[in-house]
C-alpha positions as CSV (number, residue, x, y, z in Angstrom):
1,X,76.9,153.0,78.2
2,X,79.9,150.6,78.5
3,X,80.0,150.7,82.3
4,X,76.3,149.6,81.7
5,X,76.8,146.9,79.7
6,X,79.6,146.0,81.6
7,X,77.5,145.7,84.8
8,X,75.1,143.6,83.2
9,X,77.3,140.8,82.0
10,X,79.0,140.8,85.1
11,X,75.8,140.5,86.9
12,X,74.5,137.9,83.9
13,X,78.0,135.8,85.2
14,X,77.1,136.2,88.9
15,X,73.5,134.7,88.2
16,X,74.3,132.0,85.9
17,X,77.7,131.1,88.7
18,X,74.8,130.9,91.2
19,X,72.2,128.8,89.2
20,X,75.1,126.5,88.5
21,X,76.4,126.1,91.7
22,X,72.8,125.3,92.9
23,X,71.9,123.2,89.7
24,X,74.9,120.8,90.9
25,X,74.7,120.9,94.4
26,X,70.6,119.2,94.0
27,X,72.0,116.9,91.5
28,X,74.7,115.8,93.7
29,X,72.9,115.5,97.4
30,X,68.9,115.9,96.5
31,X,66.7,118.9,97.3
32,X,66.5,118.3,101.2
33,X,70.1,117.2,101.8
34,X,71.0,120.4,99.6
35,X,68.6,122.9,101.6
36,X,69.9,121.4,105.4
37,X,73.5,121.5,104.2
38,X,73.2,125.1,102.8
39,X,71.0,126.2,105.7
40,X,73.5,124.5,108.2
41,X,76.7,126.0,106.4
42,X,74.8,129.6,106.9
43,X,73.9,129.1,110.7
44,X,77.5,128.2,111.7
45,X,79.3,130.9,108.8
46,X,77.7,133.6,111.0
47,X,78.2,131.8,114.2
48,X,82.1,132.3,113.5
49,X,81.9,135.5,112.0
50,X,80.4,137.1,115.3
51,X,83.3,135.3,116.9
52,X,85.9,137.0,115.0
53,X,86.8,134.2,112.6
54,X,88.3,135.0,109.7
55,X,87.2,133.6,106.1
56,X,87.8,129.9,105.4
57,X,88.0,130.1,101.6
58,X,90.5,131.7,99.4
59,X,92.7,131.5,96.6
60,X,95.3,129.2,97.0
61,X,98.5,128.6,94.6
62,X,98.9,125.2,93.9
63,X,101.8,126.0,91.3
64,X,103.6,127.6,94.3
65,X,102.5,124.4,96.5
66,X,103.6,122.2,94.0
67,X,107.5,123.7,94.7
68,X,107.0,122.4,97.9
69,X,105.8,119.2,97.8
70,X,107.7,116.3,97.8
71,X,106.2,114.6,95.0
72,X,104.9,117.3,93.5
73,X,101.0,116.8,93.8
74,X,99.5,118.8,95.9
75,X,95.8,120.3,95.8
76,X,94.2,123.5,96.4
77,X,92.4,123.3,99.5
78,X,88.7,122.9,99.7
79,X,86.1,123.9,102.7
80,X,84.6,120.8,104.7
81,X,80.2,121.6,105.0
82,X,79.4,121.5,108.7
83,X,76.8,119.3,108.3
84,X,78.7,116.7,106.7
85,X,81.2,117.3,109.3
86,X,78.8,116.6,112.6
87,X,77.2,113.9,110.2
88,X,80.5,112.4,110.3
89,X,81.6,113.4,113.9
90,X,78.5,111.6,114.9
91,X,78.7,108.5,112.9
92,X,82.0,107.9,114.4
93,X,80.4,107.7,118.1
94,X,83.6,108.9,119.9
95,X,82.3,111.8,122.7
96,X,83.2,115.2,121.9
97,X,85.4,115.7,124.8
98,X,87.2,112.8,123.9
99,X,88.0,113.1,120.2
100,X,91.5,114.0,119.5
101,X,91.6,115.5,115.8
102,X,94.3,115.3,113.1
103,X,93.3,117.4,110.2
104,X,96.2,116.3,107.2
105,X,95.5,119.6,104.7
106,X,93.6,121.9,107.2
107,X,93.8,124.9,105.2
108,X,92.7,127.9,107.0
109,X,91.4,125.9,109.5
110,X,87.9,125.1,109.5
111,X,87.8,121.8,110.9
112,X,89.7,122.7,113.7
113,X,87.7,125.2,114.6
114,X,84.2,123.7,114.3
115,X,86.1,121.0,116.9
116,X,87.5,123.5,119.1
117,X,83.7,125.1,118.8
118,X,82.2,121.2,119.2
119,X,84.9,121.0,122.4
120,X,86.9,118.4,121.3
121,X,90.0,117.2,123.2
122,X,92.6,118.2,121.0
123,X,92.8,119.3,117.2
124,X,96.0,119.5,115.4
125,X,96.4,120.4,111.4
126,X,99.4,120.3,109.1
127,X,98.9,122.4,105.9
128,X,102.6,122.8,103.7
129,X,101.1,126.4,102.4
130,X,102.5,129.3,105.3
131,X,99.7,131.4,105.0
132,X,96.8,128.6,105.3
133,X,98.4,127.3,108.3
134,X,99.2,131.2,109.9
135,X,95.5,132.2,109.3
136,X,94.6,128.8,111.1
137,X,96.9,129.5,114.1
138,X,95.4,133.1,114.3
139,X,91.3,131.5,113.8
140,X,92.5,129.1,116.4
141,X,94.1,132.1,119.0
142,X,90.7,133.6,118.3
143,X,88.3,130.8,119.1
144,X,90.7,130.2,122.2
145,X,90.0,133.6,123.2
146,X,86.2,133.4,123.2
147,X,86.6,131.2,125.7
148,X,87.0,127.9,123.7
149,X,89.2,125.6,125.2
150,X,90.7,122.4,123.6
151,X,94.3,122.1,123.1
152,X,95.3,122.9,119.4
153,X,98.4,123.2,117.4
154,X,98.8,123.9,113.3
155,X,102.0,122.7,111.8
156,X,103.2,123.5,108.5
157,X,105.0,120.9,106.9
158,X,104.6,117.8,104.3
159,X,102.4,114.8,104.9
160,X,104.7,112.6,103.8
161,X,107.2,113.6,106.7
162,X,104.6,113.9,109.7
163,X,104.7,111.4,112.1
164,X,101.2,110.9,113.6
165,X,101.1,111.9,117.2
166,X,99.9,109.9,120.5
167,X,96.5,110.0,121.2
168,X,95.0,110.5,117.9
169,X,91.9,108.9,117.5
170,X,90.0,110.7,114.2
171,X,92.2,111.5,111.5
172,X,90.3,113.7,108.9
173,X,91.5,114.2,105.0
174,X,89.5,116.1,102.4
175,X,91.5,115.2,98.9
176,X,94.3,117.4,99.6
177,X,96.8,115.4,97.4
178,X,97.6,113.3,94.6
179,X,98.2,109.4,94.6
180,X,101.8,109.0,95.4
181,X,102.1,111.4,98.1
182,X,98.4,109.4,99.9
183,X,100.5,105.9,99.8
184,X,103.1,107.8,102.1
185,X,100.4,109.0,104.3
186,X,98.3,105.5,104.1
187,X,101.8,103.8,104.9
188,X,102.2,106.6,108.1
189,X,98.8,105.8,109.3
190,X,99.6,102.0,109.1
191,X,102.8,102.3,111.3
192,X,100.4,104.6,113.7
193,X,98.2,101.4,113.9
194,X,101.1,99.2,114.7
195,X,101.7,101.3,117.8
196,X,98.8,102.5,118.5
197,X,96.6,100.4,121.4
198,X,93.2,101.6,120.6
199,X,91.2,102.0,117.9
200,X,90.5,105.1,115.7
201,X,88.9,106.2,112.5
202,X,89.6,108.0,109.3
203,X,87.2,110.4,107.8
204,X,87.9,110.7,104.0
205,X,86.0,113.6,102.0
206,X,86.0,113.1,98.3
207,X,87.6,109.8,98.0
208,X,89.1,109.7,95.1
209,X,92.2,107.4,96.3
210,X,89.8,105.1,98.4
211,X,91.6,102.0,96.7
212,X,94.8,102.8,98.6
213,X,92.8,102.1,102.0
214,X,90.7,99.1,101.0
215,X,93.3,97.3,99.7
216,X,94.3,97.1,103.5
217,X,92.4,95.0,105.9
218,X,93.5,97.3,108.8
219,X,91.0,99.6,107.3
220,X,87.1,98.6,107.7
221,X,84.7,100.6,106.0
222,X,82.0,101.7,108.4
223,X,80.2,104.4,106.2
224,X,80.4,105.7,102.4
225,X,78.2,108.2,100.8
226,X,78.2,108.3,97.2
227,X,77.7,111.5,95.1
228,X,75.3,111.9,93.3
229,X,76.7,112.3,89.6
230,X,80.0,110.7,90.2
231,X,81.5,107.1,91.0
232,X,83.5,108.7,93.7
233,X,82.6,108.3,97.2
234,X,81.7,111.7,98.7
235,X,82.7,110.5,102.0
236,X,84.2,107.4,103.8
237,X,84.8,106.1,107.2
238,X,87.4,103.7,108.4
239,X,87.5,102.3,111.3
240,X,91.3,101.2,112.4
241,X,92.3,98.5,114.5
């Protein structure tokens, strides 16, 4: 009788997890965006899993992070929708086989991969948690052995002491730290724009710093989507020149 009873609040939990993740996600994007992302997250979920890819989400420890990190604000990492991602990919204009990818917080990998998938040029992520950044190295092996090609490499070390390599022309973030630690990188990405001869773009998922890139004329905002029941800006594009 208690394994019963048991079962059915766990299963009450499960429902009422589901009906609020749904409940949220239509508030937040409306019914059709919700349905294309969902449908579009599916499609490529099983697209990766025939291909041997292992799971993007897990159970980071930011407390263990936080050790690591110079100023102490790191954030447990969050998975990037597909949709959102080609959305933004396409937004940008720059040809797939051109686009060379810097992913600052690539966890297990997933934007690299949907790149390497895309055929990008190059994608490269830094992650400072070992295990996020050795599960993306092995998804990336694996994508390279089903015959996907672009040149990739996954760092693990701190934003704040990663100097922005040649080439780079998309560099993506998805709210992987606090304040202090995004004026180092905002302050990297400027000195990458003082010696850097072309122009290139940042793609910035949940926004919640976006005053640290405005208040900078290098950065022109060329797309923001707001959410739904929040002031932040679900996503922002700058274009750097």
């Amino acid at each position: 009788m208690i394994k019963v009873k048991e079962t059915l609040i766990y299963k009450t939990k499960l429902v009422m997890g589901i009906y609020t993740k749904v409940s949220n996600g239509i508030k937040q994007h409306g019914l059709l965006h919700f349905i294309i992302l969902n449908l579009n997250e599916q499609f490529y979920k099983y697209k990766f899993k025939k291909l041997g890819i292992a799971n993007y989400e897990g159970n980071l420890n930011k407390e263990m992070l936080n050790t690591l990190s110079t100023n102490k604000d790191s954030k447990i990492n969050q998975a990037s929708p597909f949709f959102e991602l080609k959305q933004a990919f396409a937004i940008v204009g720059i040809q797939y086989s051109e686009i060379c990818l810097l992913d600052i917080g690539c966890g297990y990998g997933k934007v690299l991969n949907f790149g390497m998938m895309l055929n990008f040029n190059k994608v490269i992520g830094i992650d400072l948690d070992a295990s996020a950044t050795e599960k993306a190295l092995e998804n990336c092996k694996q994508m390279q052995s089903a015959g996907y090609n672009t040149f990739f490499e996954v760092l693990k070390t701190d934003a704040t002491k990663f100097l922005i390599p040649d080439g780079i022309n998309i560099i993506y973030l998805f709210n992987p730290f606090g304040k202090i630690t995004m004026e180092y990188v905002v302050e990297n990405i400027l000195q990458y724009q003082q010696i850097n001869t072309k122009v290139f773009y940042v793609i910035y998922s949940i926004a919640v710093h976006q005053d640290l890139f405005t208040n900078h004329k290098q950065f022109v905002k060329i797309f923001e989507r707001l959410n739904g029941t929040k002031s932040t800006a679900e996503m922002l594009i700058f274009k750097v020149n």
